[in-house]
N, C-alpha and C positions, 0 to 999 in steps of 0.2 A: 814817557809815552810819546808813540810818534804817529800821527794820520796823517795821512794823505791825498788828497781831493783838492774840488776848488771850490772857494772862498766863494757865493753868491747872493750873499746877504750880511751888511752888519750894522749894529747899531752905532748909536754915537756912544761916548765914553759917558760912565756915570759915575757917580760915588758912591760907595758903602758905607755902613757904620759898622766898624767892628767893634771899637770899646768906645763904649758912651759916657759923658760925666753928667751928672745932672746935681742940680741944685732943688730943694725941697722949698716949693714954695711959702710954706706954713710957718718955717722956722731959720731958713736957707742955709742949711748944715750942707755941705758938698760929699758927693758919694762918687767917686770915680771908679773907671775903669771895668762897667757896664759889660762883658762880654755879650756879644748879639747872639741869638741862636736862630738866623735867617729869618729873624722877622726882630721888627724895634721892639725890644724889651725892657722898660722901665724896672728901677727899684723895686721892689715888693711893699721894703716899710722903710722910714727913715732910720740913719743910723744913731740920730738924739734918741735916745731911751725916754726920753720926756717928750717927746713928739709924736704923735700919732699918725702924722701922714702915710696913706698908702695909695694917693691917685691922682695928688697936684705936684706934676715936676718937669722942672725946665733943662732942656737939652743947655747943654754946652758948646758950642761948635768948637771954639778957640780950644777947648780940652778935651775933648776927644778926639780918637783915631778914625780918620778915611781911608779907604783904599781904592783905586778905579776899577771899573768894572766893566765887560765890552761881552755883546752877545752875538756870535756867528753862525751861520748856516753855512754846515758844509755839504759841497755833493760829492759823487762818485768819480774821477777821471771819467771820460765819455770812451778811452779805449778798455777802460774795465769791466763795461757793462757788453750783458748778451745780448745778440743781437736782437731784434723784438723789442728788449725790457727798458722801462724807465728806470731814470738814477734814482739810486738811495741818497737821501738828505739826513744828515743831524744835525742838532744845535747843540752849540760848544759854548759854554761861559767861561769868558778869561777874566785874570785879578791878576793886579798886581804890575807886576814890569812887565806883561808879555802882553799888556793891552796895545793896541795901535796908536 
């Protein structure tokens, strides 16, 4: 995909969580590779069959996955708008290699 505009707003870079590892605090059984679904999502229940936990757990930084994350406001070229009108703006979230 390719847009076109100028660049008039951007955040600083941030990190994501894409896959989480946590560790069970109850019993510390490790459960990796957490897939995120655009919000932090924990385990459900531990993977010990003999464990009960489903609400004390500890992120892992060192094991799981980051990614950067960068949020832009684009506008309109100033020769593609009619004459009269303001520029159209959107916001663009980057990941990955194509952060700043």
């Amino acid at each position: 995909m390719a847009v076109h505009g100028t660049i008039t707003r951007t955040t600083e870079v941030k990190p994501e969580l894409m896959l989480g590892s946590f560790k069970c605090l109850e019993c510390q059984t490790l459960s990796g590779n957490m897939e995120q679904q655009f919000k932090f999502t924990e385990p459900v229940r531990c993977a010990n069959e003999r464990c009960q936990n489903r609400s004390k757990w500890e992120l892992l930084n060192s094991d799981s996955v980051f990614i950067d994350w960068q949020k832009l406001r684009v506008q309109e070229h100033s020769g593609d708008i009619p004459a009269g009108s303001m520029p159209r703006s959107i916001d663009v979230i980057l990941r990955g290699e194509i952060v700043d």
